[in-house]
C-alpha positions as CSV (number, residue, x, y, z in Angstrom):
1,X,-22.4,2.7,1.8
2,X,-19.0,1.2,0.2
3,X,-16.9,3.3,-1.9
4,X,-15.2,0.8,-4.3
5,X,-11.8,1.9,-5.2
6,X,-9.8,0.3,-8.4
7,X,-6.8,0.6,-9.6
8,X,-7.1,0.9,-13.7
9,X,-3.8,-0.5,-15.0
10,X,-5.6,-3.5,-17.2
11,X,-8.1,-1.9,-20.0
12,X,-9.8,-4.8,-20.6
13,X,-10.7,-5.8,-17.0
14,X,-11.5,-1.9,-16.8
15,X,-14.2,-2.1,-19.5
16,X,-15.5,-5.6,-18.1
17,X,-15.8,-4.1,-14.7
18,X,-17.4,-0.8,-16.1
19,X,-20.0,-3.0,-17.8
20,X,-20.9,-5.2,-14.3
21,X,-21.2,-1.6,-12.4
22,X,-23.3,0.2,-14.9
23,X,-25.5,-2.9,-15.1
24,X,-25.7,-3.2,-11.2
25,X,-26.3,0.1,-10.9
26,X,-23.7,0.8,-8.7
27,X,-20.5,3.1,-9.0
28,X,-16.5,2.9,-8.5
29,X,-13.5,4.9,-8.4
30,X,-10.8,4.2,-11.1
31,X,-6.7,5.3,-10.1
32,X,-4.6,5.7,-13.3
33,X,-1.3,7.0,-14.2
34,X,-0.5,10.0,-16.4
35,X,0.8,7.3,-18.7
36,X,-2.5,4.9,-18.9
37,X,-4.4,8.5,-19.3
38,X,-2.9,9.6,-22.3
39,X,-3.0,6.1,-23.6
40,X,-6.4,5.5,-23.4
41,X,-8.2,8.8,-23.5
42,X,-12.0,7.0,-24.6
43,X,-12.1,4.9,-21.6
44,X,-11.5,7.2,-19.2
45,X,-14.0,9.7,-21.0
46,X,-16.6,6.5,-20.4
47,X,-15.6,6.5,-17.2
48,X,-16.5,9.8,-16.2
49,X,-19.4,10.2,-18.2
50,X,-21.2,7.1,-16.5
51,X,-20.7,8.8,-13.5
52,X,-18.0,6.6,-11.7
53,X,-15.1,8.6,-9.6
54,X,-11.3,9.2,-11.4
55,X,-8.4,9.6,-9.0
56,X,-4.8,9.9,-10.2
57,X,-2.2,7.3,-9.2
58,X,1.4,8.1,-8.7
59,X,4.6,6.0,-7.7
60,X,7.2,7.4,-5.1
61,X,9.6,5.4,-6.0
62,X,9.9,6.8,-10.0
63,X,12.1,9.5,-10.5
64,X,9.7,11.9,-10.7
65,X,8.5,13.5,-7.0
66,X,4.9,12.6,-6.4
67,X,3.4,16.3,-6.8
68,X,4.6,16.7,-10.1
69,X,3.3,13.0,-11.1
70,X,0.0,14.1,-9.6
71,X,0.2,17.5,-11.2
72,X,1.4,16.1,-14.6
73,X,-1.2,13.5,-14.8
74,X,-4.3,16.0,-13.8
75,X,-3.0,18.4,-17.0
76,X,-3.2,14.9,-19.0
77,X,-6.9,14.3,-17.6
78,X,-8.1,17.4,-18.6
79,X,-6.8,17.1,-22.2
80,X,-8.4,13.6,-22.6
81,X,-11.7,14.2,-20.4
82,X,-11.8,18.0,-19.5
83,X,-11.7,16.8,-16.2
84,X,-9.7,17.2,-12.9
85,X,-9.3,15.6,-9.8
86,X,-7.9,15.6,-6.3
87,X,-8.3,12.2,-5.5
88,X,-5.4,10.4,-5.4
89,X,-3.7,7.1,-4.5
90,X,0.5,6.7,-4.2
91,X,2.3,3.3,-4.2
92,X,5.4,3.0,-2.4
93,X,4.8,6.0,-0.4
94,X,5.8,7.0,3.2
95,X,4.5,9.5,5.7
96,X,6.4,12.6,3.8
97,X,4.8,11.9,0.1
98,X,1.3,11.6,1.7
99,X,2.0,14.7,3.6
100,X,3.4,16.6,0.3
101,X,0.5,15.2,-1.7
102,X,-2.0,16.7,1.1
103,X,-0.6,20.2,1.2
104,X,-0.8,20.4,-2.6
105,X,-4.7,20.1,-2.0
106,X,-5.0,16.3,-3.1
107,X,-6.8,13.6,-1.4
108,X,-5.0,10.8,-0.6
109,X,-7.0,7.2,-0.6
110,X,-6.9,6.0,3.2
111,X,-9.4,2.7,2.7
112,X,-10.6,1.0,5.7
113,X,-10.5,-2.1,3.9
114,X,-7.9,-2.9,1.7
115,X,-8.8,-5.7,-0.3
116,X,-5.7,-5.5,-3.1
117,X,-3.6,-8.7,-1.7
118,X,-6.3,-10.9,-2.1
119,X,-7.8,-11.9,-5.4
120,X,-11.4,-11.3,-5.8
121,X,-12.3,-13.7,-8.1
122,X,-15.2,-15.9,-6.8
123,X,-18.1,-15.9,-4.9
124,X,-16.3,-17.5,-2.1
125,X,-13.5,-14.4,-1.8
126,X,-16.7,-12.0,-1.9
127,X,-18.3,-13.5,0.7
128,X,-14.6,-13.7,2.5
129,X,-14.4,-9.6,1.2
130,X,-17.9,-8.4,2.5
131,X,-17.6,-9.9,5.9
132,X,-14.6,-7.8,6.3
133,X,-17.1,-5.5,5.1
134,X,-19.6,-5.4,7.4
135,X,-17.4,-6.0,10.8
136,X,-17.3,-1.8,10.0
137,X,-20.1,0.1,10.4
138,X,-21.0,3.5,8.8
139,X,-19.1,4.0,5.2
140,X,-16.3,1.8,4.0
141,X,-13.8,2.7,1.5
142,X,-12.5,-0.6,0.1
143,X,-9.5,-0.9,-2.6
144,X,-9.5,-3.4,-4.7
145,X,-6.5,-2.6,-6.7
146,X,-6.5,-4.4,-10.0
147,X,-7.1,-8.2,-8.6
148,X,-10.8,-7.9,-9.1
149,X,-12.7,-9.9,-11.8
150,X,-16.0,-9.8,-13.3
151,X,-17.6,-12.9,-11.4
152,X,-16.0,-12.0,-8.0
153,X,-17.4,-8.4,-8.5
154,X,-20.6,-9.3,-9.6
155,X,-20.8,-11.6,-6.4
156,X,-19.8,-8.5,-4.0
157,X,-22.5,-6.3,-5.7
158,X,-25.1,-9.0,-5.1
159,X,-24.6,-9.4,-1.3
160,X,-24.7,-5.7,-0.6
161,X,-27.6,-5.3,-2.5
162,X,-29.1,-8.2,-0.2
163,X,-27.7,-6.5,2.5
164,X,-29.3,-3.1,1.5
165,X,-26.2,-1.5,0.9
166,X,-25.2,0.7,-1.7
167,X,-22.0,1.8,-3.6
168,X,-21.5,6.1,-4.0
């Protein structure tokens, strides 16, 4: 089973990549700010009504300490989806803001896999991704950050459905 993980800074690539998953039948977890919430409240309504994963992302290096980032941007995802999560992911973070995150009951991403300095662009990088893939066994969390485009996920879809994989 992979758990694909994005990070949902770029609407359009968003929407293009919602389309591929919906169409492979497959699913994905999107990580936005408070900001990119509020600013584009129908997208991540589609988002969680098509049955994909939301997770909040915060930065450790704004002002702002992570908690209240995480806690702001949950209050902004109920208004625009009447939804919450605890699913989180945190950029420039040490040991301490994971730690803090944790103990106000979120769940920080921890992927096996993380495929965000690499492009995923082409069949050639998915085939490059999914080996990585499969040297794990069991369930893989993989984050793609926001490098990912619509041929190069299409391509990883279709070689773990050859595989007989799935994405939850």
């Amino acid at each position: 089973t992979l758990h694909l993980c994005f990070r949902a800074d770029e609407r359009e690539n968003v929407e293009s990549l919602l389309d591929i998953l919906d169409r492979k039948n497959a699913t994905g977890t999107f990580y936005l700010t408070m900001e990119e919430i509020a600013a584009s409240g129908d997208l991540v309504r589609r988002i969680a009504a098509s049955g994909h994963g939301l997770g909040l992302a915060a930065d450790a290096a704004a002002e702002a300490p992570v908690t209240e980032q995480l806690r702001l941007a949950n209050e902004t995802l109920w208004q625009a989806a009447g939804v919450k999560t605890r699913l989180c992911v945190l950029e420039n973070a040490g040991q301490e803001e994971r730690t803090q995150a944790e103990a106000a009951g979120y769940r920080v991403l921890s992927a096996q896999v993380d495929a965000s300095a690499f492009e995923l662009s082409s069949s050639s990088s998915a085939k490059t991704l999914f080996s990585r893939i499969t040297a794990r066994r069991g369930s893989v969390t993989v984050w793609l950050g926001s490098q990912v485009s619509e041929s190069g996920l299409r391509a990883l879809l279709d070689l773990a459905a050859e595989a007989g994989d799935r994405t939850a």
